[in-house]
C-alpha positions as CSV (number, residue, x, y, z in Angstrom):
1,X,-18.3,158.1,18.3
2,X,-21.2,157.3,16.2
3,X,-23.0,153.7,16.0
4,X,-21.6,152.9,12.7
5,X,-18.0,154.1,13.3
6,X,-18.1,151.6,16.6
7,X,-20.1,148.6,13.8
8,X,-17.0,149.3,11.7
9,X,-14.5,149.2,14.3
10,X,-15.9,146.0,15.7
11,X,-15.6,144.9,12.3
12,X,-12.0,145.2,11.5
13,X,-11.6,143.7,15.3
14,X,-13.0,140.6,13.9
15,X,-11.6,140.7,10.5
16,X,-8.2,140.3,12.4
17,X,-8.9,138.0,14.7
18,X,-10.2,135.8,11.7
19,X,-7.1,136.8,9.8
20,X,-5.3,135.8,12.7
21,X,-6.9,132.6,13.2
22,X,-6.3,131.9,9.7
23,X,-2.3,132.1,10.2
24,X,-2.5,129.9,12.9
25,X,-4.0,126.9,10.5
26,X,-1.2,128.1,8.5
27,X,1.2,127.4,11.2
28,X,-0.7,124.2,12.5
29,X,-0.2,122.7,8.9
30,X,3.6,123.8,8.6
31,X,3.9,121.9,11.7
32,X,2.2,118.7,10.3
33,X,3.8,118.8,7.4
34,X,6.7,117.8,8.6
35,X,5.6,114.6,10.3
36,X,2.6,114.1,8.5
37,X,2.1,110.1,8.0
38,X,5.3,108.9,9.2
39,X,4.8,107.4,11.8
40,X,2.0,105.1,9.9
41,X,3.9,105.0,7.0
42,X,7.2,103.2,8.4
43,X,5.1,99.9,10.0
44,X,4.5,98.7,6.3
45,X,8.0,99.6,5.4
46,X,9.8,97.8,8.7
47,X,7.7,94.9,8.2
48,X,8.7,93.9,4.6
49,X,12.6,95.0,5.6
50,X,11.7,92.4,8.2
51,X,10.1,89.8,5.4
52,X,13.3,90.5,2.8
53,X,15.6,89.3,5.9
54,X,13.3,86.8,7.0
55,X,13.3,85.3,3.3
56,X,17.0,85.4,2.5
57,X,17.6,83.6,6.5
58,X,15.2,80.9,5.4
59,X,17.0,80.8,2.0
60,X,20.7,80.5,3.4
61,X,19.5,77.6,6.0
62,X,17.2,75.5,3.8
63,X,19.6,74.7,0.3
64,X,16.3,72.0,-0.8
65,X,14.8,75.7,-1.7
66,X,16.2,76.0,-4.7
67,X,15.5,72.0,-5.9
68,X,12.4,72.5,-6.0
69,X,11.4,75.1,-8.6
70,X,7.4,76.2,-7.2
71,X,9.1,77.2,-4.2
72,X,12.2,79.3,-6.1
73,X,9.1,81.1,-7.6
74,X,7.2,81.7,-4.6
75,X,10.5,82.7,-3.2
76,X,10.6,85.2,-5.8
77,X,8.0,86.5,-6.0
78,X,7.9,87.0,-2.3
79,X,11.2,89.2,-2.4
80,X,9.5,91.2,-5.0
81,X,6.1,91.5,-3.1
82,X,8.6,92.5,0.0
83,X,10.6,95.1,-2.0
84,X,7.6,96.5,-3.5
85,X,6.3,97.0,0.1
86,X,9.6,98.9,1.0
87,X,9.9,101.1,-2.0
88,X,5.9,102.1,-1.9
89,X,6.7,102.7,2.1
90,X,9.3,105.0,0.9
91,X,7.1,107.0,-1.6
92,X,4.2,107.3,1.0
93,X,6.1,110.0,2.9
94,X,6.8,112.0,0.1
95,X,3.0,111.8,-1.9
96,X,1.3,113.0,1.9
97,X,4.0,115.9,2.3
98,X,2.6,116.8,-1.3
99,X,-0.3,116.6,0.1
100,X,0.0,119.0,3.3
101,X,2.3,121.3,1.1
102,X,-0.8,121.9,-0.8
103,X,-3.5,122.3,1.6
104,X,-1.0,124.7,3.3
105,X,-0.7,126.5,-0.1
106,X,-4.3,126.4,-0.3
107,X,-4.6,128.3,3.0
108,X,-1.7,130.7,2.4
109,X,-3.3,131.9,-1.0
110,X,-7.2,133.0,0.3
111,X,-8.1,136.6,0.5
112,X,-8.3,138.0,3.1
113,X,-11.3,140.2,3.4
114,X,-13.0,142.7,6.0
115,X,-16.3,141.5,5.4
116,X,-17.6,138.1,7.6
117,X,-15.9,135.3,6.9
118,X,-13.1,137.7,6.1
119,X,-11.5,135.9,3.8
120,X,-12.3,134.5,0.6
121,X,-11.0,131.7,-1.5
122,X,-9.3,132.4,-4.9
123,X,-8.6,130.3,-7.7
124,X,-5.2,129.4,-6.3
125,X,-6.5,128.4,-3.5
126,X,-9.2,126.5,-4.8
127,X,-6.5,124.6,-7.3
128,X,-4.1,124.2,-4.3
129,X,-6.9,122.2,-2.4
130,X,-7.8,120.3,-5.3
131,X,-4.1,119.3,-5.7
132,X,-4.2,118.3,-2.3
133,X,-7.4,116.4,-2.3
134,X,-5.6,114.3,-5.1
135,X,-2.1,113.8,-3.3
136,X,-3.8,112.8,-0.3
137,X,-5.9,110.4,-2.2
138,X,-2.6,109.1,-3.8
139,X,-1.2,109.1,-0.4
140,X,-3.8,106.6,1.2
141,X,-3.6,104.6,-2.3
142,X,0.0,104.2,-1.6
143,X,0.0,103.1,1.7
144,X,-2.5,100.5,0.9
145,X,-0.5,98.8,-2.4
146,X,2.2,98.9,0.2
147,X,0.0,96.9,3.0
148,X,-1.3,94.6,0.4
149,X,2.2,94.2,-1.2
150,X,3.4,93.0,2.3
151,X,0.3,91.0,2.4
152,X,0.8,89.5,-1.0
153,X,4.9,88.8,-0.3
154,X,4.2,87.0,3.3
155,X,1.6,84.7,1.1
156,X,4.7,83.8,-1.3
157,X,6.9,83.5,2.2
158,X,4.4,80.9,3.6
159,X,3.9,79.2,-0.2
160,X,7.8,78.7,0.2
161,X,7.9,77.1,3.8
162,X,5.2,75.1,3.0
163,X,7.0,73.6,-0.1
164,X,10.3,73.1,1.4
165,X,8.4,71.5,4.5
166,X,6.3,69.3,1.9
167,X,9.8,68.4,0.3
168,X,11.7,67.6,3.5
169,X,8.8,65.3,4.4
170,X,9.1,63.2,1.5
């Protein structure tokens, strides 16, 4: 066998085992994807379910609430604050799948190629990546307006108690 027949050999040998290690970040994202940022997604989202029941509790046992009318805002606003939290909670999940569903594309649609890195990237790929660049951006975007809608509805939450407290001391 001559030298450049064995170079060429040794070539395709690691033209598959890069193709092959290619399909195994395909698999390793498939996997993610599923799970991706649940998991840090749900603590915002279980927190302001918490502040909604925390708010209406303090509501039902404390009637001076809704004589004084700072504290029916603040009250307000917090239950909106809280329920913002829980519906962008509920968004994050979907906006990072979006996310890994496109970086997955983006590896799916390379080239693959018999010359070192063997494989190449192609405008769908490089679009695919892009879109996932921006979902993931989105994605952290959306987990923080839910943190600092949490954030924002506990401030109303404590704006109410201290109100009714100021108004029972009287």
């Amino acid at each position: 066998m001559s030298q450049e027949h064995q170079t060429h050999l040794n070539d395709r040998q690691l033209a598959k085992a890069e193709h092959s290690k290619l399909m195994d970040v395909h698999t390793s994202l498939l996997s993610m994807q599923a799970g991706f940022g649940l998991a840090a997604i749900r603590a915002p989202g279980v927190a302001a379910v918490a502040g909604i029941a925390a708010l209406l509790a303090f509501a039902t046992g404390n009637n001076e609430l809704y004589q004084i009318p700072a504290a029916l805002s603040s009250f307000n606003s917090a239950l909106a604050q809280f329920f913002a939290g829980v519906l962008l909670s509920a968004a994050a999940p979907a906006v990072s799948w979006v996310s890994q569903a496109s970086y997955n594309s983006s590896t799916v649609a390379k080239k693959a190629t018999w010359v070192y890195p063997y494989h190449e990237d192609t405008n769908a790929s490089r679009l695919w990546r892009k879109l996932g660049y921006t979902f993931h951006f989105l994605a952290i975007l959306v987990v923080i307006l839910a943190l600092v809608a949490l954030v924002s509805g506990a401030f109303h939450f404590y704006n109410v108690a201290i109100s009714v407290a100021g108004h029972l001391s009287k």
